[in-house]
Chimera marker file (.cmm) of the C-alpha trace (Angstrom):
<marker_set name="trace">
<marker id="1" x="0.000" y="0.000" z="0.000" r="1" g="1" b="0" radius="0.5"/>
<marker id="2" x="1.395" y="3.244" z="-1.209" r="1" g="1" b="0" radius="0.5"/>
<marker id="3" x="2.947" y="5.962" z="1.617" r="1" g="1" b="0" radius="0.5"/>
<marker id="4" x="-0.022" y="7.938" z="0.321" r="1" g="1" b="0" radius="0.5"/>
<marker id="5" x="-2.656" y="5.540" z="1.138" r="1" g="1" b="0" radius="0.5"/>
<marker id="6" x="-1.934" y="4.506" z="4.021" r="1" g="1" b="0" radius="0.5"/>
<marker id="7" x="-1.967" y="8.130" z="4.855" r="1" g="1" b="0" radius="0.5"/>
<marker id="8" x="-5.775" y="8.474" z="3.634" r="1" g="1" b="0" radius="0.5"/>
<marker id="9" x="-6.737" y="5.453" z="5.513" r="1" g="1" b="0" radius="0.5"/>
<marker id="10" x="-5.063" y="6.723" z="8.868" r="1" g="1" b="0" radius="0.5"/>
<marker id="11" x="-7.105" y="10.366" z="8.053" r="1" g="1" b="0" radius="0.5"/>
<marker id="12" x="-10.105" y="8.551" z="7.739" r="1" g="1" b="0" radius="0.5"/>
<marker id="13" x="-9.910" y="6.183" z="10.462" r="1" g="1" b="0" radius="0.5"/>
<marker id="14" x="-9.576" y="9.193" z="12.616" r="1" g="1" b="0" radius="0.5"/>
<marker id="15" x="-12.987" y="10.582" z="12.082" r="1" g="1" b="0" radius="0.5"/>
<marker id="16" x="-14.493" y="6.933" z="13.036" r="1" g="1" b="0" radius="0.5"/>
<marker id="17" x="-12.989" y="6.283" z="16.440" r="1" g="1" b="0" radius="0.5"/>
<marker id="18" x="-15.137" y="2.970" z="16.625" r="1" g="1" b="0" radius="0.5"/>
<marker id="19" x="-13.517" y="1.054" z="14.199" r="1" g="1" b="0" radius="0.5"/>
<marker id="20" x="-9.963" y="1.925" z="16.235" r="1" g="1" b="0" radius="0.5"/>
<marker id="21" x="-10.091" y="-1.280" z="17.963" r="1" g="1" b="0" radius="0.5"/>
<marker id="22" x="-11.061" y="-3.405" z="14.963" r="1" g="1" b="0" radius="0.5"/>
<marker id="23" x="-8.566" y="-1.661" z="12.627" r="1" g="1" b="0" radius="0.5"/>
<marker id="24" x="-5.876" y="-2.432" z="14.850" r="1" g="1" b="0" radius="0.5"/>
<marker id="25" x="-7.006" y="-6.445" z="15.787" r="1" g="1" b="0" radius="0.5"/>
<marker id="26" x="-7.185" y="-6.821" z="11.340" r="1" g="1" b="0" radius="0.5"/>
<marker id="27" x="-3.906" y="-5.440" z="11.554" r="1" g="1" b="0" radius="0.5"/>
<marker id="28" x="-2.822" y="-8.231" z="14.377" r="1" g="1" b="0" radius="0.5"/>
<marker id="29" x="-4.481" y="-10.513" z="12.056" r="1" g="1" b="0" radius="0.5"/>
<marker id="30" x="-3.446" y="-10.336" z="8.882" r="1" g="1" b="0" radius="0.5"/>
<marker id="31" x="0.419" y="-9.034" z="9.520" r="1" g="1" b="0" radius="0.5"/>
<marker id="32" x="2.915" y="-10.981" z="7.931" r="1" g="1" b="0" radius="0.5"/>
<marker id="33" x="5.277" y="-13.749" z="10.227" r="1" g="1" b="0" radius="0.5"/>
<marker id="34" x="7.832" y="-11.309" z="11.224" r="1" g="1" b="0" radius="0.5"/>
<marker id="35" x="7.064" y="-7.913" z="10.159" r="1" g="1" b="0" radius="0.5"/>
<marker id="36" x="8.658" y="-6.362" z="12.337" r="1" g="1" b="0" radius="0.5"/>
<marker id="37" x="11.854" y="-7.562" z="11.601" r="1" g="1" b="0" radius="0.5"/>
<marker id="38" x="11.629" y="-6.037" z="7.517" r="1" g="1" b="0" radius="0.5"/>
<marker id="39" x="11.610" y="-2.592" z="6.430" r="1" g="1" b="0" radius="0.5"/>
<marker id="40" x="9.075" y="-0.265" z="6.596" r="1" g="1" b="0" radius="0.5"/>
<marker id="41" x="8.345" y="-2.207" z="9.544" r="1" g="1" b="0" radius="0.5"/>
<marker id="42" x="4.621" y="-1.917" z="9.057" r="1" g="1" b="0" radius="0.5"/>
<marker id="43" x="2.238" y="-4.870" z="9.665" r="1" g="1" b="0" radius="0.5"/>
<marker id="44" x="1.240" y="-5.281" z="5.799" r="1" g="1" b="0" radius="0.5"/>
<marker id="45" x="-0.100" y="-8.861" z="4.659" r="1" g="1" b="0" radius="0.5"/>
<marker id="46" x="1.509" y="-10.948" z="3.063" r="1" g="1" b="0" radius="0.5"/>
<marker id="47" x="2.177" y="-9.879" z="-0.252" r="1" g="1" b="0" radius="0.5"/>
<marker id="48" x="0.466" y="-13.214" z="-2.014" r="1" g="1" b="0" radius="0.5"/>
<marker id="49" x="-2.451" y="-12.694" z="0.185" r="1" g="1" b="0" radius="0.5"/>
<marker id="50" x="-3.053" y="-8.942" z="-0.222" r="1" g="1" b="0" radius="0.5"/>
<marker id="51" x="-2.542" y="-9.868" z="-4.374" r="1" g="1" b="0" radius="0.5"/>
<marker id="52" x="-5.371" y="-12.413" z="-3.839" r="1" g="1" b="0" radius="0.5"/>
<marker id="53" x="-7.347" y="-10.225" z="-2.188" r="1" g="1" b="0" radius="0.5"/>
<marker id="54" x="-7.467" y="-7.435" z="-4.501" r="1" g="1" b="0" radius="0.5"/>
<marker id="55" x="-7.351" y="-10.022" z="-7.544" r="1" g="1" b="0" radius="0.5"/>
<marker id="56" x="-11.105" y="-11.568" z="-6.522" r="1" g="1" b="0" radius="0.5"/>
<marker id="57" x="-11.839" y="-7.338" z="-5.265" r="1" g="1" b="0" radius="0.5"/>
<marker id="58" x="-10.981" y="-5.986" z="-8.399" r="1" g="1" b="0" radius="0.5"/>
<marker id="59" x="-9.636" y="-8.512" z="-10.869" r="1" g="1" b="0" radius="0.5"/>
<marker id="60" x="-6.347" y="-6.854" z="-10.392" r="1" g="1" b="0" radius="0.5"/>
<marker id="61" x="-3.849" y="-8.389" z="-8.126" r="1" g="1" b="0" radius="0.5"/>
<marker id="62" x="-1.916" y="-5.393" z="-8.319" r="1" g="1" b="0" radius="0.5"/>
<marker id="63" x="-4.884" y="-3.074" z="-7.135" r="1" g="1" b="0" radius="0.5"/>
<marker id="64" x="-4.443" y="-1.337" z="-4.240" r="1" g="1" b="0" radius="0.5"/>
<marker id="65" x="-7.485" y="-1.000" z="-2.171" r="1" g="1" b="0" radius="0.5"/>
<marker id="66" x="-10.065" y="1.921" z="-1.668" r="1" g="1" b="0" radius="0.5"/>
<marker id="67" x="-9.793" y="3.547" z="1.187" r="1" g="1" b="0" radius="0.5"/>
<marker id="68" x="-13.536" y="3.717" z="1.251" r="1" g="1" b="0" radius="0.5"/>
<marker id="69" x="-13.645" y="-0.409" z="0.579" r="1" g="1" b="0" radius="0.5"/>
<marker id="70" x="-11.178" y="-0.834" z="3.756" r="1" g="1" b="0" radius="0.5"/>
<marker id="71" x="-13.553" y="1.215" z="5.871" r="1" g="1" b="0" radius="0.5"/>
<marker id="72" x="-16.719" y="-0.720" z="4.883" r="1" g="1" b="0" radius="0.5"/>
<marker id="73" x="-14.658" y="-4.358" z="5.664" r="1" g="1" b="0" radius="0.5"/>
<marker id="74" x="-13.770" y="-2.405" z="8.777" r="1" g="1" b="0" radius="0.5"/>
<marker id="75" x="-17.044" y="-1.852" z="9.557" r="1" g="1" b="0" radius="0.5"/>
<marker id="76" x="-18.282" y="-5.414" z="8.690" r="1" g="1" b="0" radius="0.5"/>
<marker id="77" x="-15.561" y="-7.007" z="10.888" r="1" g="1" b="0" radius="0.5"/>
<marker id="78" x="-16.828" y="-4.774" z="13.605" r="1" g="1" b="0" radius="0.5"/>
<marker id="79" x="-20.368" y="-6.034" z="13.475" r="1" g="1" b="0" radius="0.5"/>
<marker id="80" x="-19.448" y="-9.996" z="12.725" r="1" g="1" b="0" radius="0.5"/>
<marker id="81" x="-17.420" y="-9.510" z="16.518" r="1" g="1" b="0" radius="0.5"/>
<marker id="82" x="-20.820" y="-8.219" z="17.839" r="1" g="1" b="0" radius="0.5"/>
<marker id="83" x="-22.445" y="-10.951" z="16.975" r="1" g="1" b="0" radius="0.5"/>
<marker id="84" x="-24.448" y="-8.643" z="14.308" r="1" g="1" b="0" radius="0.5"/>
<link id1="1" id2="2" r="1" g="1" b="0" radius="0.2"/>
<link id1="2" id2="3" r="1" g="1" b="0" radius="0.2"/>
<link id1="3" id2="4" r="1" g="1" b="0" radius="0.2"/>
<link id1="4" id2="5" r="1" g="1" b="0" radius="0.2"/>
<link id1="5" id2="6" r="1" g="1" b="0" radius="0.2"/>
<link id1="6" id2="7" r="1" g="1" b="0" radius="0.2"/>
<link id1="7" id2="8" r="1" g="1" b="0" radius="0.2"/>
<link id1="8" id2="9" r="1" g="1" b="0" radius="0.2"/>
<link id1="9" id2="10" r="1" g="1" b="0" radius="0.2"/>
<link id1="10" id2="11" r="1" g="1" b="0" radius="0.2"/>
<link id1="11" id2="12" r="1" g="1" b="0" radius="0.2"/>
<link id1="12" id2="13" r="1" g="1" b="0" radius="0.2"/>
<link id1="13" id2="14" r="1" g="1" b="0" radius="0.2"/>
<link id1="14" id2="15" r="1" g="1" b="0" radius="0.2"/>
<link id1="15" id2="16" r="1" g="1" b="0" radius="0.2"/>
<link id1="16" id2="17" r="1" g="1" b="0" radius="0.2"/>
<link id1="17" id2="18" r="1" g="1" b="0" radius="0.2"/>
<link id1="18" id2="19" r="1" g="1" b="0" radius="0.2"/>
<link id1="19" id2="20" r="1" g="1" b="0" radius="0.2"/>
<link id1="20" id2="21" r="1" g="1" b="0" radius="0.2"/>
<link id1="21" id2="22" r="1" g="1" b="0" radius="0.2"/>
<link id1="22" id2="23" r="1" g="1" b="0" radius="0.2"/>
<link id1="23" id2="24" r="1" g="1" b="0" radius="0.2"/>
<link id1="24" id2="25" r="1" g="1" b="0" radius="0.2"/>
<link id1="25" id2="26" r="1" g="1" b="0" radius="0.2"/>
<link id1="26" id2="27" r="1" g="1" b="0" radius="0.2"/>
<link id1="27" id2="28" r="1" g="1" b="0" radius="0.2"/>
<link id1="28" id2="29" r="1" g="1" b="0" radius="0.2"/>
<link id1="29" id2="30" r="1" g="1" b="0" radius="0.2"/>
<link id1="30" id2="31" r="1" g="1" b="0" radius="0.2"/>
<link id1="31" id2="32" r="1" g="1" b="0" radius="0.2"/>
<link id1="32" id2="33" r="1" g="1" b="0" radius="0.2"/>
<link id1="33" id2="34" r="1" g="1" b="0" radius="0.2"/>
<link id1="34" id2="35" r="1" g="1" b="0" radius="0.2"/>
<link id1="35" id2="36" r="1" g="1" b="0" radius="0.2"/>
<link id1="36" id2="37" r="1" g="1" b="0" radius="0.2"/>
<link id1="37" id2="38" r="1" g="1" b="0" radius="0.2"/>
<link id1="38" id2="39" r="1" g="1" b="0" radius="0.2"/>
<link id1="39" id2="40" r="1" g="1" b="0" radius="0.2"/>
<link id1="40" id2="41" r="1" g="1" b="0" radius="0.2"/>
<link id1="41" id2="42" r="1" g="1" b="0" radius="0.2"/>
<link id1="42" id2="43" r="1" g="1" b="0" radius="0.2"/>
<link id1="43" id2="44" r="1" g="1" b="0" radius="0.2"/>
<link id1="44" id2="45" r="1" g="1" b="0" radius="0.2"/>
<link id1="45" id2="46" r="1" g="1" b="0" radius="0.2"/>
<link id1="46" id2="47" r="1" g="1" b="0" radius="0.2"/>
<link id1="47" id2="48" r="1" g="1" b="0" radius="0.2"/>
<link id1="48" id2="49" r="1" g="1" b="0" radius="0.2"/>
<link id1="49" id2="50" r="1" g="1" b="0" radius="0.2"/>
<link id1="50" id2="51" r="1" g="1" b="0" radius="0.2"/>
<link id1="51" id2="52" r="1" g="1" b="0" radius="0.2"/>
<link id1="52" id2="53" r="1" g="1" b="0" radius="0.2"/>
<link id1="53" id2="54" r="1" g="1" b="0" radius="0.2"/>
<link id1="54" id2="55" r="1" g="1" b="0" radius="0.2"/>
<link id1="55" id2="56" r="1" g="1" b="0" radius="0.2"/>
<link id1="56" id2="57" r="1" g="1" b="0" radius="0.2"/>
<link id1="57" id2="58" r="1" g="1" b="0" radius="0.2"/>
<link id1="58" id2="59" r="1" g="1" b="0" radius="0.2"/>
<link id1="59" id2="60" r="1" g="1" b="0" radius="0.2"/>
<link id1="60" id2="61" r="1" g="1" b="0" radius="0.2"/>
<link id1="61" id2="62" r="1" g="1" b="0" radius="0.2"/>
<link id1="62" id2="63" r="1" g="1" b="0" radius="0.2"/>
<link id1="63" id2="64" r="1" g="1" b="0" radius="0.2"/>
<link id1="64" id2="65" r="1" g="1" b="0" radius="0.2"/>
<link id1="65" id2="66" r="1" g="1" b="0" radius="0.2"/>
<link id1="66" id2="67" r="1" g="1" b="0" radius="0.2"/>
<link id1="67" id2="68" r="1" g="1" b="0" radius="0.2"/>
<link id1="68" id2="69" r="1" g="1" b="0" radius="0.2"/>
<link id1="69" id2="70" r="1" g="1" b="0" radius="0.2"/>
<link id1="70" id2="71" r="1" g="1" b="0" radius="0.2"/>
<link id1="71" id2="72" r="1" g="1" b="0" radius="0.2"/>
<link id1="72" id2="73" r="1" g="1" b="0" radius="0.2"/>
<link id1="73" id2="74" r="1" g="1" b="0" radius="0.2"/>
<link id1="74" id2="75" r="1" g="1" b="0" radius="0.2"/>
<link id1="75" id2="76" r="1" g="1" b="0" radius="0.2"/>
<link id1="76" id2="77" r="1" g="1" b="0" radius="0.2"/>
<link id1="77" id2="78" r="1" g="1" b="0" radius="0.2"/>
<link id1="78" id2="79" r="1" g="1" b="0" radius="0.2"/>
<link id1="79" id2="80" r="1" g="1" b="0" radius="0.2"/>
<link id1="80" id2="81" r="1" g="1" b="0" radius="0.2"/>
<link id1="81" id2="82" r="1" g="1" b="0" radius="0.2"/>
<link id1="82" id2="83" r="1" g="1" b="0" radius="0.2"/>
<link id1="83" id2="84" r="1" g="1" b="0" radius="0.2"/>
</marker_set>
């Protein structure tokens, strides 16, 4: 995910305080097996996975996502944990 994304997402994900918790348990989720030990040292998927993902998204495996698309998943992790 481009510097500039990831920017967009953060700005947006400020304005929806709720989805905090959830943003940051995906994050635990879905970070690569050492992340932490590989520049930027960001917890990004997996690079397969994230190309899988946007492949059956968009039909792009290169696609990076909407930042509106990230907040409604966001949202619809939120209610699957509530039992919703």
């Amino acid at each position: 995910m481009s510097v500039g994304k990831v920017a967009a997402l953060a700005l947006a994900l400020l304005r929806r305080p709720v989805l905090w918790p959830v943003a940051v348990r995906q994050a635990h989720r879905l970070a690569s097996r050492g992340w932490w030990r590989r520049a930027p040292f960001v917890p990004f998927p997996d690079a397969t996975y994230a190309g899988f993902r946007a492949l059956t998204q968009y039909g792009d495996a290169e696609r990076e996502p909407d930042v509106a698309d990230v907040l409604v998943w966001l949202e619809w992790c939120r209610e699957m944990e509530q039992g919703a």
